[in-house]
DOLO-474755 format. One line per 2 residues: their letters; for each residue z, y, x of C-alpha. Coordinates in pm, whole numbers, plus 50000, padded with zeros to 5 digits. Layout:
DOLO-474755
a) Z,Y,X ~ ...
END
This chain:
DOLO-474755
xx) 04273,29234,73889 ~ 04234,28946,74093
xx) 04305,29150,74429 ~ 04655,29324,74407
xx) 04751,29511,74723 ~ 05073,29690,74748
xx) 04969,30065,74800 ~ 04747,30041,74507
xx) 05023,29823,74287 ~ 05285,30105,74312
xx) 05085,30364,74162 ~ 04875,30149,73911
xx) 05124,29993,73713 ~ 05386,30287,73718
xx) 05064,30420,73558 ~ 05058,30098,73294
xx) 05403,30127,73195 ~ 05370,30536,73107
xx) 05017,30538,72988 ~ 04985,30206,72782
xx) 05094,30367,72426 ~ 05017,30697,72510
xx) 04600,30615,72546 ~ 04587,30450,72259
xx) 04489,30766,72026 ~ 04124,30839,72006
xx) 04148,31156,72209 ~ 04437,31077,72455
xx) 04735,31120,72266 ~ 04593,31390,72027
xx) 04453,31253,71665 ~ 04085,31318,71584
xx) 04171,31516,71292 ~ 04485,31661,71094
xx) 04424,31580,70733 ~ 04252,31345,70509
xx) 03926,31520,70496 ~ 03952,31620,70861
xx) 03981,31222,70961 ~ 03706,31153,70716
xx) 03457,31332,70936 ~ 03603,31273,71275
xx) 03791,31581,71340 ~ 03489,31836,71259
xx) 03474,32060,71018 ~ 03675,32385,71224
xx) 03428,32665,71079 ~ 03405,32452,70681
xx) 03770,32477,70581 ~ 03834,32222,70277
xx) 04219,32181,70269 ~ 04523,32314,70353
xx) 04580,32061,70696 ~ 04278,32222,70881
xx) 04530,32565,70966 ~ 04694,32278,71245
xx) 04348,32313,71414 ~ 04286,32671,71292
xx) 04530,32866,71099 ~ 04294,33163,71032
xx) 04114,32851,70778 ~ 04390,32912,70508
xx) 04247,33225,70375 ~ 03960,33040,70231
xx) 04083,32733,70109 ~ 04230,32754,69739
xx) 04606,32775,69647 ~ 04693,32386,69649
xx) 04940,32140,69822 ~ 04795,31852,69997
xx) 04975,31549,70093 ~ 04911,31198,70249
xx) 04953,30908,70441 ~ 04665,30736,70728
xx) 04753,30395,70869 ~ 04704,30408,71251
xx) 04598,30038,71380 ~ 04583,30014,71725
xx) 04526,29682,71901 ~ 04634,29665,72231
xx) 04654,29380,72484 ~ 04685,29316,72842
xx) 04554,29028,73101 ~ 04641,28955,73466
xx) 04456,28740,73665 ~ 04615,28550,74016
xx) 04684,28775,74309 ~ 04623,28703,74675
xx) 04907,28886,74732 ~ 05107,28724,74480
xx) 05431,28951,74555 ~ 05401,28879,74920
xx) 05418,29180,75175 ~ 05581,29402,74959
xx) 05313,29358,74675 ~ 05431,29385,74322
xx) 05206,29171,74137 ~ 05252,29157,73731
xx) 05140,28802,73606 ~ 04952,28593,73573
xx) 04974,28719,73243 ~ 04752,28721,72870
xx) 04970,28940,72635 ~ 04973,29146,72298
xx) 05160,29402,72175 ~ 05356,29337,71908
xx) 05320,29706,71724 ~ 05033,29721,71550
xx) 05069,29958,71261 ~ 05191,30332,71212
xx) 05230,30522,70922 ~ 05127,30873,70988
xx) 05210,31154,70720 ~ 05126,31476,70634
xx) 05195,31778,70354 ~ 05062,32074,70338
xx) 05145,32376,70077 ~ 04921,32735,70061
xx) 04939,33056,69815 ~ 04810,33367,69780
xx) 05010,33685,69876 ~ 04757,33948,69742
xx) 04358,33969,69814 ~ 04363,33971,70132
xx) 04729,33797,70256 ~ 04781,33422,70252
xx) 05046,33236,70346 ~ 05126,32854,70478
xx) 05323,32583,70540 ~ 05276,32262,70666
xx) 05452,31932,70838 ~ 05205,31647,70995
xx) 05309,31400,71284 ~ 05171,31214,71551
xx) 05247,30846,71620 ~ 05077,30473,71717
xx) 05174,30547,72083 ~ 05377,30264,72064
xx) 05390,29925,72293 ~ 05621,29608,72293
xx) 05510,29360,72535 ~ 05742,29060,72479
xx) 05722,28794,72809 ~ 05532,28745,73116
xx) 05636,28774,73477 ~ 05654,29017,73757
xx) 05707,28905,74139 ~ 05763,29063,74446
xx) 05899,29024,74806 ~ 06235,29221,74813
xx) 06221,29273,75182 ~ 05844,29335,75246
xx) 05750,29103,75555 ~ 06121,29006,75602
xx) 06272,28661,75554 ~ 06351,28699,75196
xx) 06164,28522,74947 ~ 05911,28644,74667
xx) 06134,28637,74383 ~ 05970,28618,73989
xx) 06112,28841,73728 ~ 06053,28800,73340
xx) 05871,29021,73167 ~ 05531,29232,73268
xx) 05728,29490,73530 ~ 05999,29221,73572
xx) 06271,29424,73336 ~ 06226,29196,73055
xx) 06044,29314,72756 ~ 05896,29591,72818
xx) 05705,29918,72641 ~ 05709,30296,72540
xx) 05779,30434,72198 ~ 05624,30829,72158
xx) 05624,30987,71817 ~ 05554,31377,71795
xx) 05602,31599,71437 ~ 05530,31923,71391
xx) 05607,32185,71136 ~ 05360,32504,71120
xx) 05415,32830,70966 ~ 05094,33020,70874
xx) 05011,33337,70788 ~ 04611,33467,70768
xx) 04484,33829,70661 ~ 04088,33861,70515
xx) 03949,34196,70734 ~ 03659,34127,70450
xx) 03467,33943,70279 ~ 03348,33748,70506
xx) 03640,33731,70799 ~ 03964,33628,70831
xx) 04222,33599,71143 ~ 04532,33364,71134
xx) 04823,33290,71338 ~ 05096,32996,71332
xx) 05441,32931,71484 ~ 05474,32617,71534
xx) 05776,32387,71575 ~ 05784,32059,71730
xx) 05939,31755,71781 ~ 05933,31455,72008
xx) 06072,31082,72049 ~ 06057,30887,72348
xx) 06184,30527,72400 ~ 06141,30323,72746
xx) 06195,29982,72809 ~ 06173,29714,73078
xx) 06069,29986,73401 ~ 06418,29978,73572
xx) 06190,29776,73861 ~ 06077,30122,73944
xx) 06489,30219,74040 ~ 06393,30249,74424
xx) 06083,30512,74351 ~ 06323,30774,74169
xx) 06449,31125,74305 ~ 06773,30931,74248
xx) 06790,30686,74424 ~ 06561,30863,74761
xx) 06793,31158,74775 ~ 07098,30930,74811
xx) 06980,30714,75048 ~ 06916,30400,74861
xx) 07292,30416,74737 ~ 07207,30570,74365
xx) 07092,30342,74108 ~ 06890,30604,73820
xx) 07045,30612,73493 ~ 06809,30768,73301
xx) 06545,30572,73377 ~ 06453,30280,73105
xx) 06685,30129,72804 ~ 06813,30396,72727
xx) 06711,30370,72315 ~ 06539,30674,72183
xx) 06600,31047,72290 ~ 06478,31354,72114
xx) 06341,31693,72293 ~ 06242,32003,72038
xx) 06004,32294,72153 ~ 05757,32546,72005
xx) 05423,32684,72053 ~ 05209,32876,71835
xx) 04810,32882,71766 ~ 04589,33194,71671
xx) 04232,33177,71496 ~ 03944,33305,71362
xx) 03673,33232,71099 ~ 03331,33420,71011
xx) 03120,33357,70757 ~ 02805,33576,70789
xx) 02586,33415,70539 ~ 02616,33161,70282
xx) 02451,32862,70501 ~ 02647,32933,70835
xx) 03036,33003,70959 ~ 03136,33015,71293
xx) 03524,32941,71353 ~ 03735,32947,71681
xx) 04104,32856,71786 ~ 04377,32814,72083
xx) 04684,32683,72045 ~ 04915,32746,72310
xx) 05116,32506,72514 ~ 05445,32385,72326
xx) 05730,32432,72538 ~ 05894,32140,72488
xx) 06313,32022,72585 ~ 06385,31788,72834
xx) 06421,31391,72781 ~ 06756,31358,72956
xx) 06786,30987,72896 ~ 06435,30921,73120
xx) 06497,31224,73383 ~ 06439,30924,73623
xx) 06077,30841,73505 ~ 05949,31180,73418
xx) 05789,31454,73629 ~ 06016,31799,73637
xx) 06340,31591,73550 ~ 06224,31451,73222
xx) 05977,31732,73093 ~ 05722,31655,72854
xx) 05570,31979,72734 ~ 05258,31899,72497
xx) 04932,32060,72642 ~ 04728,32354,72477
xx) 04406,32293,72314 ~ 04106,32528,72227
xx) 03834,32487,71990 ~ 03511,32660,71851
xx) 03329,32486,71521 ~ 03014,32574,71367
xx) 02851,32449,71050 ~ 02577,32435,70835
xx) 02552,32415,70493 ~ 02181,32405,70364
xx) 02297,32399,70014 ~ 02557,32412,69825
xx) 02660,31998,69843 ~ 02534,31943,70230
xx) 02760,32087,70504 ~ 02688,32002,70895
xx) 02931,32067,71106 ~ 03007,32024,71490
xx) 03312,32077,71677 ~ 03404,32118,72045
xx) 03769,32118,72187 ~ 03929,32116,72509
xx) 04281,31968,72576 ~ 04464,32062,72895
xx) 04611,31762,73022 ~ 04649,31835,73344
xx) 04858,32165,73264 ~ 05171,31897,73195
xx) 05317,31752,73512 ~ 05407,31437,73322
xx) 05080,31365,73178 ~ 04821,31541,73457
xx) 05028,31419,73812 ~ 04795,31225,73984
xx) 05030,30907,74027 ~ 04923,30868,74404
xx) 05236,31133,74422 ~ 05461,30833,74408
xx) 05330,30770,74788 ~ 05521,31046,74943
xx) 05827,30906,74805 ~ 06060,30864,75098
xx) 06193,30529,74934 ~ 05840,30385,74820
xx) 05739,30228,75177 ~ 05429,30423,75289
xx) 05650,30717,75488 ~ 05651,30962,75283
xx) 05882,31234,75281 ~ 05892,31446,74948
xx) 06152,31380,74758 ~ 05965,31582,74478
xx) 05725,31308,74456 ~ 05946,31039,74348
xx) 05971,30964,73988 ~ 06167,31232,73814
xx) 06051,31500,74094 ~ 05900,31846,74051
xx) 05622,31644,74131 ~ 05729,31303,74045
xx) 05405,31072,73954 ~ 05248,31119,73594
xx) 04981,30927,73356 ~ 04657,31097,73631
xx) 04535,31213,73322 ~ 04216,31460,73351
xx) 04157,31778,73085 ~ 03937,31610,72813
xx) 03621,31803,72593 ~ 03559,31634,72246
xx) 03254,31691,72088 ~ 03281,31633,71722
xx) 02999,31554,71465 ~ 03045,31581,71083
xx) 02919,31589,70739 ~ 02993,31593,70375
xx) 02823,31569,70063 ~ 02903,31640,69721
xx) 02788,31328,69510 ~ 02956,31563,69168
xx) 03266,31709,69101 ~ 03498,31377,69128
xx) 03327,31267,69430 ~ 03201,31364,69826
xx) 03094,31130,70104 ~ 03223,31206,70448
xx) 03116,31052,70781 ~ 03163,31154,71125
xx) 03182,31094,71527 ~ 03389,31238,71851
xx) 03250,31138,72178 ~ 03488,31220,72486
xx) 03536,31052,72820 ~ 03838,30886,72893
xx) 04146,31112,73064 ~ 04209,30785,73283
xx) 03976,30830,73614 ~ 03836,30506,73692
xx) 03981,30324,73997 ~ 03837,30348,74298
END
């Protein structure tokens, strides 16, 4: 990034400081797979149920996986880093240039759990319960500078600000849990539907943004009098929503199933204390997903399975605004006039993210009773459009 111009600074690292921990997860912010044997083969496995964790990808599963509890723990190890090179603008003209800067983030490793209980009602009727969580979206970046002219082309100088948006140390903390209640009913042998309410909940920390004060709803509606309070530093709020997920799985013969799922949007409570940085006053709803698995089993140790899901990111105004919204802030210097498009608007600027399709590939096979070998892959694009 050698060539920083102001109109393209604005929106790109607004973009940064929302998006750096939330990209970090192999399919935007959603995990490949729910579940131990679900993460061994990359997610897949939809239509080949093996444990109780697959009803948080299909809860219609349940009715053919054993009575058992499941439990465990995955360590999520994300490496991130960051590097700036010189700008010609170098904060003059009413550039904001971050660096030069070469930095790591100093979170590196995220315990992720999960538990998972199933029994048997009768023949037909099974019932579920399950808690799993979401997490590694998580970024302290501890020094560098930011600089910028405080007066555009005025007489002012270019003044240099630690840390990478010039708030000191700076980052996002996201953690999501869920808790899903499942119930699934056998039509036959070879058939089963499900359906889940699902409970959710979120925590959100910002830090070092309060740069970004003079792009806020806040501070545009009062006239540049308003400094945002709910903006960054505010330690860690909570917002709790719902959402629920219906399935289906159909086993026709021995050596093929066919499974499909949706799981709706959760509806998700406001983060009050960053109502400044967030589209629709703080909203973060999580988007809905759908997906349709098949697999193969061409005896009774080899199963092939393939997966494909769809995630609606563009459904959530935080996540799917395009962040070129922040340009028709009033107070963001290229005269625009919605007020709506200022951080924190009805359509304040969000991650850009596009909808993503995963394709999953998996297989297992069943060395004996003690032992099965798993291997997988998910190929998706990224959410991110590449700059233009």
């Amino acid at each position: 990034m050698s060539k920083l111009q102001g109109r393209n600074l604005v929106g790109l690292f607004v973009a940064l400081t929302l998006a750096a921990g939330s990209a970090s997860a192999t399919n935007g912010y959603y995990t490949t797979g729910t579940g131990t044997k679900s993460k061994g083969q990359a997610g897949a496995g939809t239509a080949n149920p093996q444990e109780v964790m697959s009803l948080a990808t299909n809860p219609a599963n349940i009715a053919f996986v054993p009575d058992s509890i499941d439990a465990g723990l995955s360590i999520f190890s994300p490496m991130r880093d960051y590097e700036t090179s010189p700008s010609l603008a170098n904060g003059n003209g009413g550039a904001f240039t971050i660096g030069p800067n070469r930095i790591d983030s100093e979170n590196e490793f995220f315990p992720i759990p999960f538990v998972g209980m199933n029994r048997a009602l009768s023949d037909v009727d099974y019932l579920a319960a399950a808690f799993y969580a979401r997490g590694g979206m998580n970024t302290r970046w501890v020094g560098g500078t930011a600089s910028f002219d405080p007066d555009g082309p005025g007489p002012a100088p270019v003044m240099t600000f630690d840390g990478t948006y010039g708030g000191g140390t700076a980052g996002v903390d996201l953690m999501q849990a869920f808790l899903n209640l499942t119930y699934a009913r056998k039509l036959s042998d070879q058939f089963s539907l499900g359906a889940s309410a699902i409970f959710a909940m979120q925590r959100f920390e910002a830090r070092g943004v309060s740069m970004f004060a003079p792009y806020t709803e806040t501070f545009a509606r009062s006239g540049g009098t308003v400094m945002p309070k709910n903006l960054s530093g505010n330690g860690h709020d909570m917002s709790y929503g719902y959402g629920a997920s219906l399935g289906l799985q159909w086993n026709p013969v021995d050596m093929f199933s066919f499974a499909a799922a949706y799981t709706t949007k959760m509806s998700m409570g406001e983060f009050g204390d960053y109502a400044d940085l967030f589209a629709d006053q703080g909203g973060f709803d999580m988007p809905a997903t759908a997906t349709v698995g098949i697999a193969i089993k061409p005896n009774d140790r080899l199963a092939l399975m393939f997966d494909w899901q769809e995630i609606w990111y563009s459904d959530v105004g935080a996540v799917g605004n395009p962040v070129q919204n922040l340009f028709n802030c009033p107070t963001a210097g290229f005269g625009g006039t919605d007020f709506e498009g200022c951080l924190g608007g009805n359509r304040g600027a969000g991650f850009g993210w596009d909808d993503m399709t995963v394709y999953k590939f998996g297989a297992s096979y069943q060395l004996d009773d003690t032992w099965t070998l798993r291997g997988g892959y998910s190929m998706t694009d990224q959410p991110i459009q590449r700059t233009r």
